[in-house]
N, C-alpha and C positions, 0 to 999 in steps of 0.2 A: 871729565869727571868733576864733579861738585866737592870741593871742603868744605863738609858738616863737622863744624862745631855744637860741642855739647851745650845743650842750653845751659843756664843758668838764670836763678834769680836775681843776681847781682846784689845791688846793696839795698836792695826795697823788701823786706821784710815780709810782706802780705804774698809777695809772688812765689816766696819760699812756701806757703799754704798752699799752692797747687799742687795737682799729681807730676809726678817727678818727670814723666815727658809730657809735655804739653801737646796738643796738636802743632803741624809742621808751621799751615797758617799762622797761627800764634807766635809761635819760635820766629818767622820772619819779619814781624811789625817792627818798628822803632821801640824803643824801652817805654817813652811816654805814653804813645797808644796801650803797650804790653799791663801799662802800670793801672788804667781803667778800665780796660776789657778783665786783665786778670779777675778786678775785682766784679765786676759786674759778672763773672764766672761764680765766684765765691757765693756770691749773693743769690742765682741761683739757684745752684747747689745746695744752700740754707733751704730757700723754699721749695724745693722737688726732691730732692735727695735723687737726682737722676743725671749725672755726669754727663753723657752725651746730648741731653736738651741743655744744661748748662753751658755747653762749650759753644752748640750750635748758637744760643741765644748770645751768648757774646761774643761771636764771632761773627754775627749780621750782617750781609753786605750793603740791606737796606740802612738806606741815609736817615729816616726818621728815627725807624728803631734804634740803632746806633746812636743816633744823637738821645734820644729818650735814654738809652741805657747810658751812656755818660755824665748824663743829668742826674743820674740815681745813684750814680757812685759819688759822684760830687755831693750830695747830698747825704749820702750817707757814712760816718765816721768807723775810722777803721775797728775800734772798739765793739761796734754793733757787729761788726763782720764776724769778728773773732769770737761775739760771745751766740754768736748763732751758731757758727762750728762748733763750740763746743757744747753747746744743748743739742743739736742734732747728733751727736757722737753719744750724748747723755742716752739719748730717745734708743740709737739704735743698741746699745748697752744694754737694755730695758727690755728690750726686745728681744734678745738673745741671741 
């Protein structure tokens, strides 16, 4: 039998903006990986509003892709993250 522990975001702030279960893939990576796929989930999520291409996209087993999407979290500050969540929340508000 496996012990599963409940994930968590730990003390990284941005991981807490995920859905409260994350995929199991996810859940198993090292914190560090955890900590720029999360966001490169987030980021995303901004651009598609489509959770499961989100997750798939950062969860890439491809080596390029994966390195491109780390490149893009690197590059991109966590500020922009957060204010794209909450325009995207604004949009679908809007929407009704």
């Amino acid at each position: 039998m496996i012990d599963m522990q409940e994930w968590t975001p730990g003390d990284d702030p941005m991981l807490a903006l995920l859905p409260s279960e994350p995929p199991w893939g996810f859940q198993r990576l090292p914190r560090e990986e955890q900590a720029w796929r999360g966001r490169a989930f987030l980021i995303a999520l901004v651009m598609t509003d489509n959770e499961a291409f989100a997750w798939n996209l950062a969860l890439t087993r491809d080596p390029v892709t994966g390195e491109n999407n780390r490149l893009d979290v690197l590059h991109t500050k966590d500020e922009v993250i957060v204010q794209g969540l909450r325009d995207l929340a604004a949009m679908k508000a809007q929407r009704g």
